[in-house]
C-alpha positions as CSV (number, residue, x, y, z in Angstrom):
1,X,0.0,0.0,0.0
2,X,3.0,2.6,0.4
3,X,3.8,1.9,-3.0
4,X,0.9,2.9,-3.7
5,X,0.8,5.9,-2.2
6,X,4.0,6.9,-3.6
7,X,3.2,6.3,-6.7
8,X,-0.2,8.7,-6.1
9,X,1.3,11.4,-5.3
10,X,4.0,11.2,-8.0
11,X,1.3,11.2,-9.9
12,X,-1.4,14.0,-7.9
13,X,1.4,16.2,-7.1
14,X,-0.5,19.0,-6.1
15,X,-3.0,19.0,-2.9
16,X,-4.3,20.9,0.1
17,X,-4.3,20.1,4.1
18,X,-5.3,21.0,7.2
19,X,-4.7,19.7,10.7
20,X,-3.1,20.5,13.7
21,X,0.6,20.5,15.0
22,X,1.4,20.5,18.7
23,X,4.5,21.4,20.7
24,X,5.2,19.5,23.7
25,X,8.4,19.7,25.8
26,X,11.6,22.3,25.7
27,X,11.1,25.9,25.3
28,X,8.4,27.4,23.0
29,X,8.2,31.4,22.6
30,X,5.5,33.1,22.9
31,X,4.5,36.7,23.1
32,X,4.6,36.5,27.0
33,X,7.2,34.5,27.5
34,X,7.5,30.7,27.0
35,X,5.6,27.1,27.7
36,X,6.2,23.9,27.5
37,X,3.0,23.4,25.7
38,X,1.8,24.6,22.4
39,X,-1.1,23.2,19.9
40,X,-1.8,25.3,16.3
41,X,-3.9,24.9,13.6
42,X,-2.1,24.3,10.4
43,X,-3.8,25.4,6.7
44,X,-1.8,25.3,3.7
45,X,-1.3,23.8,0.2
46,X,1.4,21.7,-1.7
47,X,2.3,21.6,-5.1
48,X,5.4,20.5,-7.6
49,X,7.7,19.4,-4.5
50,X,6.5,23.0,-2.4
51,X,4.9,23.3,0.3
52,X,3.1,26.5,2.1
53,X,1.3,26.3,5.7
54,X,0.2,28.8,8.1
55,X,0.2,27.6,11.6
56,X,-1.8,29.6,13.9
57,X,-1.7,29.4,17.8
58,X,-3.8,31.2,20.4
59,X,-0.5,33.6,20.9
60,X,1.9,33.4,17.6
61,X,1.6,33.0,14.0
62,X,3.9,31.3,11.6
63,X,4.0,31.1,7.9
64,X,6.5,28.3,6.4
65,X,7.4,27.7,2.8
66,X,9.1,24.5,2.0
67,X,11.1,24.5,-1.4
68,X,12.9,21.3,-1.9
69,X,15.9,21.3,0.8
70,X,15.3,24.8,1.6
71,X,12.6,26.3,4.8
72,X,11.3,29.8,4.6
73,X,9.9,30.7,7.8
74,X,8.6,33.9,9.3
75,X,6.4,34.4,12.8
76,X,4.2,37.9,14.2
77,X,2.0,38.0,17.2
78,X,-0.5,38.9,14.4
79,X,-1.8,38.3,10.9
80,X,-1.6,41.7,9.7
81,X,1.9,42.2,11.4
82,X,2.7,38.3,9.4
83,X,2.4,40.3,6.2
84,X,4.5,43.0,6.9
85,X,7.5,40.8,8.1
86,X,10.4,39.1,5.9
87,X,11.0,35.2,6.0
88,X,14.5,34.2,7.1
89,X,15.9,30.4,6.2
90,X,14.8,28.3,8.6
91,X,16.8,25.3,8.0
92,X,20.3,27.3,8.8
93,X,19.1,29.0,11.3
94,X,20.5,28.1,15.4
95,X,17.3,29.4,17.4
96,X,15.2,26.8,18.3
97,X,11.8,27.9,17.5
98,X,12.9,28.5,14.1
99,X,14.8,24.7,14.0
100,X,11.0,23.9,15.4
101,X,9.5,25.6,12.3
102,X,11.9,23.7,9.8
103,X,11.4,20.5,11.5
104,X,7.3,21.3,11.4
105,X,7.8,21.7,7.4
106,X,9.2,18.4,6.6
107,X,6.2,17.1,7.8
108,X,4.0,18.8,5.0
109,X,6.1,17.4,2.0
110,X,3.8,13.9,2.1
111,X,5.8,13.0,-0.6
112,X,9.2,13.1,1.3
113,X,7.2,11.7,4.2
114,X,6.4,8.5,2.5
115,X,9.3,8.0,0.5
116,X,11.1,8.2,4.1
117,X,8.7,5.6,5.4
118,X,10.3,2.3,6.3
119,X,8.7,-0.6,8.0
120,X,5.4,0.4,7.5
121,X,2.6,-2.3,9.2
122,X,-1.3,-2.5,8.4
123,X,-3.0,-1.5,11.0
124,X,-6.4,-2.6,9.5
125,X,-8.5,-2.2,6.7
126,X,-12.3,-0.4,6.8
127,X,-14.2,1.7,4.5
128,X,-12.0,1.4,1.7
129,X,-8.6,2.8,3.2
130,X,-6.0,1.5,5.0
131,X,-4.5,2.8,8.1
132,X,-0.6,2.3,8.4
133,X,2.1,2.5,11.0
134,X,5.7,2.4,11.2
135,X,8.7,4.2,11.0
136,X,10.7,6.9,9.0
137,X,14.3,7.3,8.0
138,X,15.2,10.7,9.9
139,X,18.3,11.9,8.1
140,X,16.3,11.4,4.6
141,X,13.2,13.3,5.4
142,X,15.2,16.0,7.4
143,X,18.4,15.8,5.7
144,X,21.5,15.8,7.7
145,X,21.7,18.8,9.4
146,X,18.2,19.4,11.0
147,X,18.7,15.7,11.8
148,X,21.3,15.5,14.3
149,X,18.7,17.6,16.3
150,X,15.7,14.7,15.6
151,X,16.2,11.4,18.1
152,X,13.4,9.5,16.0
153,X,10.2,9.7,13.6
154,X,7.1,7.9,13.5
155,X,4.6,7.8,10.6
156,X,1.1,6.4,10.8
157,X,-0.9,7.0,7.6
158,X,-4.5,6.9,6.5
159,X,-4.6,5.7,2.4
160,X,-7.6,4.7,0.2
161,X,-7.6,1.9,-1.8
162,X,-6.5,3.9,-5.0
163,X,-3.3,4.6,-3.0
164,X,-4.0,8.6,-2.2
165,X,-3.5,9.9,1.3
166,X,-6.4,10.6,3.5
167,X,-4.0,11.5,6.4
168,X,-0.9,11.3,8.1
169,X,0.4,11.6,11.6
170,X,3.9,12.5,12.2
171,X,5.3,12.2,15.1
172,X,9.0,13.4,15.9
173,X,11.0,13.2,18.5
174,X,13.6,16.0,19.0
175,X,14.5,18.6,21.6
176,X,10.5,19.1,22.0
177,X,8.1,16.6,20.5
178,X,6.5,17.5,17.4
179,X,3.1,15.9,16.0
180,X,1.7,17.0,13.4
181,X,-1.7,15.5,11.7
182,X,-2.9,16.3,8.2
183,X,-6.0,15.7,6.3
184,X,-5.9,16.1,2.7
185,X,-8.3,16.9,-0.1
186,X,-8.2,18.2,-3.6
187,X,-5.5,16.0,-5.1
188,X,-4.4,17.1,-8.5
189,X,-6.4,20.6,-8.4
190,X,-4.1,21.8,-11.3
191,X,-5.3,25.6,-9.7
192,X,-3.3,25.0,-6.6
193,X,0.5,26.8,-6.8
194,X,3.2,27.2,-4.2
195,X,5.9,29.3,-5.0
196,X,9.1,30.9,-3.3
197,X,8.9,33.7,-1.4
198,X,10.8,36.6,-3.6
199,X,14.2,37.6,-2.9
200,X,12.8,40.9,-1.4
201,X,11.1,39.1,1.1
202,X,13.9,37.1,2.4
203,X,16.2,38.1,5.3
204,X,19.5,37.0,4.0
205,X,21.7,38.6,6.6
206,X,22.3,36.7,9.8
207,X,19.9,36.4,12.3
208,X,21.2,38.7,15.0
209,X,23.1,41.9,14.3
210,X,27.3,43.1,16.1
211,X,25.2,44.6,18.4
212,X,23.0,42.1,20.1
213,X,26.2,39.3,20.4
214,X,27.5,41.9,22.5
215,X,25.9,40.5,24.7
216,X,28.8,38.2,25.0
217,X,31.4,41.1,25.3
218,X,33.3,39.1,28.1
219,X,33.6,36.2,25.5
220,X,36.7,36.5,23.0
221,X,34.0,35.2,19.9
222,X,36.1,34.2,16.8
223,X,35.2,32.9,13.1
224,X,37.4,31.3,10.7
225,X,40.1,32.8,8.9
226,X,39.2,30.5,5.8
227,X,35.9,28.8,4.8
228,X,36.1,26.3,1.8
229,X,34.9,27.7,-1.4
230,X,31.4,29.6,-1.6
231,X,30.9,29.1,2.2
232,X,30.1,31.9,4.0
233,X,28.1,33.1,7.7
234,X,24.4,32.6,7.1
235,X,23.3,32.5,10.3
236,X,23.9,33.6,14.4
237,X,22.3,33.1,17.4
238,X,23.1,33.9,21.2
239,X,21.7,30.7,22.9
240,X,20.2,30.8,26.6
241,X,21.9,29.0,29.3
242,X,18.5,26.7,29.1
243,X,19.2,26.2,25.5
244,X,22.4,24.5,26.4
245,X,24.0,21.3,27.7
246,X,26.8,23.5,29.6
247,X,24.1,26.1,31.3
248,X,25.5,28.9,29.9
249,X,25.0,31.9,27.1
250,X,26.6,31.0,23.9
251,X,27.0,32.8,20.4
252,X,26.3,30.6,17.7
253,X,27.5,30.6,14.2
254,X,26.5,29.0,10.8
255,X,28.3,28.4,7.7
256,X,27.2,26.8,4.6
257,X,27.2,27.7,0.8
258,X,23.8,28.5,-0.2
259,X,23.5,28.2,-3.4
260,X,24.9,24.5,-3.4
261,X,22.9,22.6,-0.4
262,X,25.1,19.5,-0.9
263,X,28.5,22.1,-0.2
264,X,28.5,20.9,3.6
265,X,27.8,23.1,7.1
266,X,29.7,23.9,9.7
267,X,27.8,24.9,13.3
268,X,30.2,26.9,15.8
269,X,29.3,27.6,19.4
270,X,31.5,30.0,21.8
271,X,31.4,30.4,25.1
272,X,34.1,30.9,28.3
273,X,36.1,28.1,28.9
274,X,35.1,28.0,32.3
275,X,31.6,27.0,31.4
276,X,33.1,23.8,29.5
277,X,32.9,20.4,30.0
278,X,35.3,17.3,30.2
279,X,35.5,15.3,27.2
280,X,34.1,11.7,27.6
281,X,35.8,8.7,27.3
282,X,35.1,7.8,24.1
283,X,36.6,11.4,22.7
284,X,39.8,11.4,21.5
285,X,42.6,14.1,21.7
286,X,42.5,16.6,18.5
287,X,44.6,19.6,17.5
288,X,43.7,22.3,14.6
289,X,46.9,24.2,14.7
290,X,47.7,26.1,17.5
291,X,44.3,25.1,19.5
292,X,43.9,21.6,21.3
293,X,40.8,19.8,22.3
294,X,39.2,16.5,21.7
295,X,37.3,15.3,19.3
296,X,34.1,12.5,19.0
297,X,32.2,11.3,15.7
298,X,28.6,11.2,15.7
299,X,26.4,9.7,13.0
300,X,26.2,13.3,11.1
301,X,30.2,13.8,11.3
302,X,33.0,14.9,13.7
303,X,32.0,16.9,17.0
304,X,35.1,18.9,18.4
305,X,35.8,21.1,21.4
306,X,38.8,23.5,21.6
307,X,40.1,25.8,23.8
308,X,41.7,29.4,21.9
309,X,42.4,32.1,25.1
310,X,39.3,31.9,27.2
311,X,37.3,31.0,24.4
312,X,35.4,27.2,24.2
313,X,34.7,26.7,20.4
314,X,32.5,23.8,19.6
315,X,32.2,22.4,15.9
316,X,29.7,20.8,14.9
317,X,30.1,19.4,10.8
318,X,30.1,17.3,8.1
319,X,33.0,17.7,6.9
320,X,35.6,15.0,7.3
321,X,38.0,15.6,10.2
322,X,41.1,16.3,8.7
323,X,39.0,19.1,6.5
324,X,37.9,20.4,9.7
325,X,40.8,21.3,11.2
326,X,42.3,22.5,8.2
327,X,39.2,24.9,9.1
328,X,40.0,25.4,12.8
329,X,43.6,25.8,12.0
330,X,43.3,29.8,12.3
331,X,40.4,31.6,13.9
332,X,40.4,35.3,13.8
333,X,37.9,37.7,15.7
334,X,34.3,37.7,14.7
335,X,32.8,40.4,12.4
336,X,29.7,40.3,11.8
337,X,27.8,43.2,9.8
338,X,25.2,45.3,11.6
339,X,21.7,45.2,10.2
């Protein structure tokens, strides 16, 4: 029957759903602060390997476009002040709520969805559709770098006999647990379009200006001296001492080469040494020229801690090892343009 489906929606590749996603777990913004709670309703459409949703909750409002590898997101306390505000990438982006929203808009591509579907189960079989359950392949519906942040997926999928999607339910479990539940109608509804938001639109500076990473003025923060080709700073973030494993404020910083999603990434995050951690033992000792730390490989790629002044740098990256601390080898201080 997931055949099936796939080969439906190859076929339909143009939709529209509804639903409802809910938060549970970590920290969710709102515009009075923060819960651990959040439930939304989610409208949108999906054509030609796009996707567009609005999800609405009782304090925030979101609007995600999904275009291939690439999340759009943008968020007001308002609908009117939605229109007015620019999207930034979601899918390079450090702050949580925005990794939240990327994470949210995998789970519109049913397409992706089913092709990442593995082990699926009958559940049972009444009224002409079948209800199935079982697993999905993480790093293929999320891609590798939004995946180091997912633990595990689940799928359980409503299909009609024909093989087109009634519903799905995707469940995710990351740093807060994510469910979101579609109903579809309209299959093939030639009048239904998605497009790219235009270049106008789109925040392409980083996500926090000089000014608000001074913040961090005690903290030496530092960049590399040389990125590989076409790789540049597409993202920062200052991270809350909840948002870390050490308990303390950290700047963090992401590279990648935009026009080529396959290029690679490269996630920094700086904070004072005396907030770090020991290595564990299955680390190993690492050096990137004149800096020395240790180093551990994780499913996604190397993970490396080193120490330059009073500065902790974390690196998080696919790239192999040696390539990183070609990377690491000289660090220079931060600049990062105002905006």
């Amino acid at each position: 029957m997931v055949e099936r489906a796939r080969a439906y929606v190859a076929a339909h590749p143009r939709a529209r759903f509804h639903g409802t996603a809910t938060v549970e777990g970590g920290t969710i913004r709102t515009t009075t602060g923060s819960a651990q709670t959040a439930h939304a309703d989610v409208a949108g459409e999906l054509a030609m390997g796009r996707a567009h949703a609005v999800i609405a909750d009782s304090q925030l409002t979101s609007e995600v476009v999904l275009d291939g590898d690439t999340v759009y997101a943008r968020e007001a306390a308002t609908t009117d002040a939605l229109a007015k505000a620019s999207y930034v990438r979601a899918d390079t982006q450090l702050r949580r709520v925005m990794r939240v929203r990327a994470e949210q808009a995998k789970a519109l591509d049913v397409a992706a969805v089913f092709a990442a579907a593995q082990d699926l189960k009958t559940l049972g079989r009444h009224g002409g559709v079948t209800t199935l359950d079982g697993d999905v392949d993480v790093p293929r519906l999320f891609g590798s770098k939004l995946a180091q942040h997912v633990e595990w997926a689940t799928l359980k999928a409503v299909v009609a006999d024909d093989g087109r999607p009634v519903s799905t339910a995707l469940v995710v479990r990351a740093e807060a647990d994510l469910t979101t539940r579609l109903s579809f109608d309209a299959w093939g509804d030639a009048a239904i379009t998605v497009a790219a938001p235009p270049p106008a639109q789109v925040d392409a500076r980083p996500s926090v200006t000089q000014l608000k990473l001074a913040s961090l003025r005690s903290t030496k923060l530092v960049m590399p001296k040389q990125l590989p080709d076409g790789w540049q700073l597409v993202g920062t973030d200052v991270l809350a001492p909840s948002e870390t494993e050490e308990g303390c404020t950290q700047a963090a910083l992401s590279y990648e080469d935009q026009t080529n999603p396959d290029a690679g990434y490269l996630y920094l995050y700086e904070f004072p040494s005396s907030c770090a951690q020991p290595p564990e033992g299955s680390s190993s000792l690492f050096n990137a020229g004149p800096y020395g730390g240790f180093s551990s490989e994780t499913a996604d790629g190397p993970y490396v801690q080193i120490t330059v002044g009073n500065t902790t740098v974390q690196a998080v990256s696919d790239l192999a090892l040696p390539d990183l601390a070609g990377v690491l080898s000289d660090l220079v201080p931060l600049v990062v343009q105002s905006s």
